[in-house]
Legacy VTK file of the C-alpha trace (Angstrom):
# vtk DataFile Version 3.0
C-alpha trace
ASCII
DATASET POLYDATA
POINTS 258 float
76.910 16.982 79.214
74.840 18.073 82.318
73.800 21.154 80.353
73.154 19.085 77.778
70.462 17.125 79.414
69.088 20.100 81.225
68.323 21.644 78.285
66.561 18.405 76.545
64.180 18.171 80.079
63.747 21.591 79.437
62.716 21.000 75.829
60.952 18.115 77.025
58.845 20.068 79.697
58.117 22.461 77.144
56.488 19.997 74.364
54.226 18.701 77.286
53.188 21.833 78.655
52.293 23.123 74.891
50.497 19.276 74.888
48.686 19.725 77.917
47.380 23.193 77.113
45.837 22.198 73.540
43.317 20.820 76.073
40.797 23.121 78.333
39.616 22.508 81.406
36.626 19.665 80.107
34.918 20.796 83.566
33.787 23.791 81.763
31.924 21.581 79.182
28.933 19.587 79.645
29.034 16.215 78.538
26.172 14.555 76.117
25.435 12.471 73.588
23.207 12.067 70.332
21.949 8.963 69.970
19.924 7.904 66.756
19.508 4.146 65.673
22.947 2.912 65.588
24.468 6.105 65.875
25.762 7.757 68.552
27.478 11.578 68.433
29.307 12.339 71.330
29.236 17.057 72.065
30.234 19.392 74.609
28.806 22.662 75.294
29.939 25.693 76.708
28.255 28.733 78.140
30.585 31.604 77.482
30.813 33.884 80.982
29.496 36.844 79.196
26.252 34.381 79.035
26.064 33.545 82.698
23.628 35.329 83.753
21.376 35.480 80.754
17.895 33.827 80.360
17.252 34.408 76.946
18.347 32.223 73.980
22.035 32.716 73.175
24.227 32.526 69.810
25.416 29.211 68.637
28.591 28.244 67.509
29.220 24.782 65.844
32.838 23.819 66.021
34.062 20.602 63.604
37.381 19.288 64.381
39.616 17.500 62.043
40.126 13.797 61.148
43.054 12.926 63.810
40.525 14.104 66.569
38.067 11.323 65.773
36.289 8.822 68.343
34.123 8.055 71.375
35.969 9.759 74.314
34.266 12.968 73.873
37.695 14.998 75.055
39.858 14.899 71.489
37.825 17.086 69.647
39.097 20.153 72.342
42.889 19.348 70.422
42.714 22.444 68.224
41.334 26.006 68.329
38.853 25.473 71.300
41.114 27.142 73.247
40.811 29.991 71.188
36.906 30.450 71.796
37.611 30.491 75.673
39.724 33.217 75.390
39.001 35.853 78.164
38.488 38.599 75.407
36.130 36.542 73.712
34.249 34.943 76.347
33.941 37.716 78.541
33.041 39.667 75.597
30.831 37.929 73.746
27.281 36.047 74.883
27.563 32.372 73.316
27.335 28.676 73.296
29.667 26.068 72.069
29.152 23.171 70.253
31.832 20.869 69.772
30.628 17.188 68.600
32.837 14.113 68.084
32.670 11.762 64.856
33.378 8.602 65.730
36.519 6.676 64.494
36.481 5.658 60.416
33.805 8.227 59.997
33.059 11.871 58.097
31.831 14.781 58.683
31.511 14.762 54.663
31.995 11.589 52.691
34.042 12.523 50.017
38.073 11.796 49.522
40.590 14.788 50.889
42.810 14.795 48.414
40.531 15.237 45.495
40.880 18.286 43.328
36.901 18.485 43.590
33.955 16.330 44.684
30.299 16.374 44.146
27.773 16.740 46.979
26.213 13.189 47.952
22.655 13.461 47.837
22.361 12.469 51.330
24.178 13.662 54.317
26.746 11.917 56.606
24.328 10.276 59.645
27.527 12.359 61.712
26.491 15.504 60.150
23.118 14.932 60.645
23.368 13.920 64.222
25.025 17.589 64.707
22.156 19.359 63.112
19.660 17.662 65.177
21.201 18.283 68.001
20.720 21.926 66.454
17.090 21.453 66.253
16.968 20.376 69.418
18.475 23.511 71.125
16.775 25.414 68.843
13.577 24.031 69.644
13.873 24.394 73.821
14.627 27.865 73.373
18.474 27.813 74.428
19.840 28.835 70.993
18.867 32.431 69.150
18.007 30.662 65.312
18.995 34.094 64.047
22.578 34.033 65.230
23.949 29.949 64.409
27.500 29.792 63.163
29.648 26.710 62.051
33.334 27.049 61.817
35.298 23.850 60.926
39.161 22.741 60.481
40.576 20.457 58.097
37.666 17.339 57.266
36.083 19.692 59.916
36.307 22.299 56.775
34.333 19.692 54.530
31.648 19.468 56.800
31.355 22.650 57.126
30.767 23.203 53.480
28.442 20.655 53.695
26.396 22.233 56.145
26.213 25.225 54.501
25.180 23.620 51.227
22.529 21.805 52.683
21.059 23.798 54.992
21.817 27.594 54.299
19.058 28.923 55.730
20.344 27.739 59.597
23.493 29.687 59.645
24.178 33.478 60.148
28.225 32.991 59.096
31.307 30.780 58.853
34.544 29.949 58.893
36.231 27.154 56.436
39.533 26.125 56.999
41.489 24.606 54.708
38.216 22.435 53.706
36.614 22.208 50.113
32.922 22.044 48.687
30.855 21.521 45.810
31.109 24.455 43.596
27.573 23.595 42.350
25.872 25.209 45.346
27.690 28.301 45.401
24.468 29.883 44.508
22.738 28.267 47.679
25.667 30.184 49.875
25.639 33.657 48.231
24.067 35.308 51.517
26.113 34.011 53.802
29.128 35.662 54.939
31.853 33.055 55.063
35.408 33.602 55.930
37.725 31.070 53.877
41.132 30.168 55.172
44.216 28.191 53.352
47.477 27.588 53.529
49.666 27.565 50.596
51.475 24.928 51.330
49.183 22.091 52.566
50.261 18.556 51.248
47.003 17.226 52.544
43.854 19.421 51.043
45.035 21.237 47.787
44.128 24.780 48.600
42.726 25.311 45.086
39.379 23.978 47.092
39.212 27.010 49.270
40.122 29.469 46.269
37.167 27.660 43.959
34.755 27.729 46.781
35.651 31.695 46.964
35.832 32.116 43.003
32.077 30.701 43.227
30.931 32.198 45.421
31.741 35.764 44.266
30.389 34.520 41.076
27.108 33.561 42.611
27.081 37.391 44.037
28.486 37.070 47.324
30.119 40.300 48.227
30.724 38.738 51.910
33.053 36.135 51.191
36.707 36.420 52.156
39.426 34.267 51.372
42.853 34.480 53.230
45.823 32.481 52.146
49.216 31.826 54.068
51.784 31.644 51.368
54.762 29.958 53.932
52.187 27.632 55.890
50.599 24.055 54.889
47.832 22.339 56.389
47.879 23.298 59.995
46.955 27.234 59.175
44.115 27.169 62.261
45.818 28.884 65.075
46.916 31.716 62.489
43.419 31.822 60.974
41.642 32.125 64.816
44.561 34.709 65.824
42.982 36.872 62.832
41.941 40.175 63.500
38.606 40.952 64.279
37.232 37.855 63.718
35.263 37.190 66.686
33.679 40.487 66.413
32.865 39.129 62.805
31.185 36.536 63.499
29.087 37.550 66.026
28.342 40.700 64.768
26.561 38.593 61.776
22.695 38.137 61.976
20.558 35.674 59.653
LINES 1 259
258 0 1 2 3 4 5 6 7 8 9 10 11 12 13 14 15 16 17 18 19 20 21 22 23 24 25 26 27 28 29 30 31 32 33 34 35 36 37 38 39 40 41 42 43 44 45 46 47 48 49 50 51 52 53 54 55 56 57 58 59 60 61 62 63 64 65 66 67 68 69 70 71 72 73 74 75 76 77 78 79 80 81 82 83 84 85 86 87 88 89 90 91 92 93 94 95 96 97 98 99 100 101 102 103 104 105 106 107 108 109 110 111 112 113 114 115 116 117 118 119 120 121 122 123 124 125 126 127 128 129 130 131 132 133 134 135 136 137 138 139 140 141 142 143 144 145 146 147 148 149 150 151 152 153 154 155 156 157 158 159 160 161 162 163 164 165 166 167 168 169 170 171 172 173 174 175 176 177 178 179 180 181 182 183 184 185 186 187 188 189 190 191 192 193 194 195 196 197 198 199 200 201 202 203 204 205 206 207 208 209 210 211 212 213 214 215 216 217 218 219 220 221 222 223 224 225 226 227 228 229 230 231 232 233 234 235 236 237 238 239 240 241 242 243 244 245 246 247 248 249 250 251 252 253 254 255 256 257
């Protein structure tokens, strides 16, 4: 019985610590917000140590978290993959900022249903999608970000929006990375110069992963030679710690100039 318990604290200490470390250090990330009308976006950004001493405008990245990591605290949206961009290889490696907004509770990066086997683009954009692209403009504008080098990477309805971004405004981003997200199939055409990495699991319950492969399928159909589409035949909807631990990918994406 007593090594019976000692094991479950054990197992116990274990799920925390792996809890705890989903989190980084928030000291590392400056705290604003984006306030227009009635709507407020809470972001974070990070200045990668490769970028600390640099005076010149730096590569963006855009990071959209999922639906559970929605609301006003400005901390949940660091629950998955942040962790991955502070990565010593990458950050001592690479010049960069990161963006990482919050949508609020209820709210969309993209306001279309998940579980759809397709949507069609609303004509306008989400006011939370649009608060993260002026905050774009906004960088952009005081010289911080490089307009040549802006990428957007999203998870889950963090995938969605980043299909909407790219749909809307194509001409702001250098590259991507979907994750088990879905677009609109429509504006494939609007996307072919934009290399985009597509990832999906196989299993997911929660976002059919015929939306990544019909995003892909269009996209090579509109001409896009730099679209690539991995899929994770045993894994379902969390595929994003598999899909960061890929290969190269960091030297992708910021190897890619608009």
């Amino acid at each position: 019985m007593k090594h019976f318990l000692l094991l479950l604290l054990a197992l116990m200490a274990g799920t925390y610590l792996q809890a705890q470390e989903q989190f980084p250090d928030t000291s590392l990330f400056e705290a604003h917000h984006h306030i227009e009308g009635n709507d407020t976006i809470p972001y974070r950004l990070y200045r990668s140590e490769k970028a600390d001493t640099m005076t010149e405008a730096l590569p963006l990245v855009i990071f959209l978290h999922g639906a559970g990591e929605r609301g006003n605290d400005n901390c949940m949206q660091f629950k998955h993959c942040i962790k991955c961009f502070l990565d010593d290889t990458v950050t001592s490696r690479y010049p960069f900022l990161l963006m990482a907004p919050q949508c609020p509770n209820e709210r969309r990066w993209a306001n279309t249903d998940w579980s759809l086997p397709e949507h069609k683009m609303d004509s306008v954009p989400t006011a939370e999608l649009r608060g993260v692209m002026a905050v774009l403009d906004s960088l952009i504008a005081c010289g911080s970000v490089d307009a040549s080098h802006v990428y957007i990477c999203g998870i889950s309805m963090g995938g969605y929006g980043t299909w909407d971004a790219l749909q809307r405004w194509p001409e702001k981003f250098a590259a991507a990375i979907a994750i088990c997200g879905g677009g609109d199939p429509a504006y494939a055409h609007a996307m072919k110069d934009i290399p985009i990495y597509i990832f999906h699991g196989m299993r997911d319950g929660a976002v059919m992963p015929s939306r990544s492969i019909q995003m892909y399928d269009a996209l090579r159909g509109a001409g896009n030679e730099e679209a690539i589409l991995i899929t994770y035949p045993e894994l379902g909807h969390v595929c994003w710690n598999e899909a960061f631990s890929t290969p190269g990918l960091f030297k992708w994406l910021f190897g890619k100039r608009r």
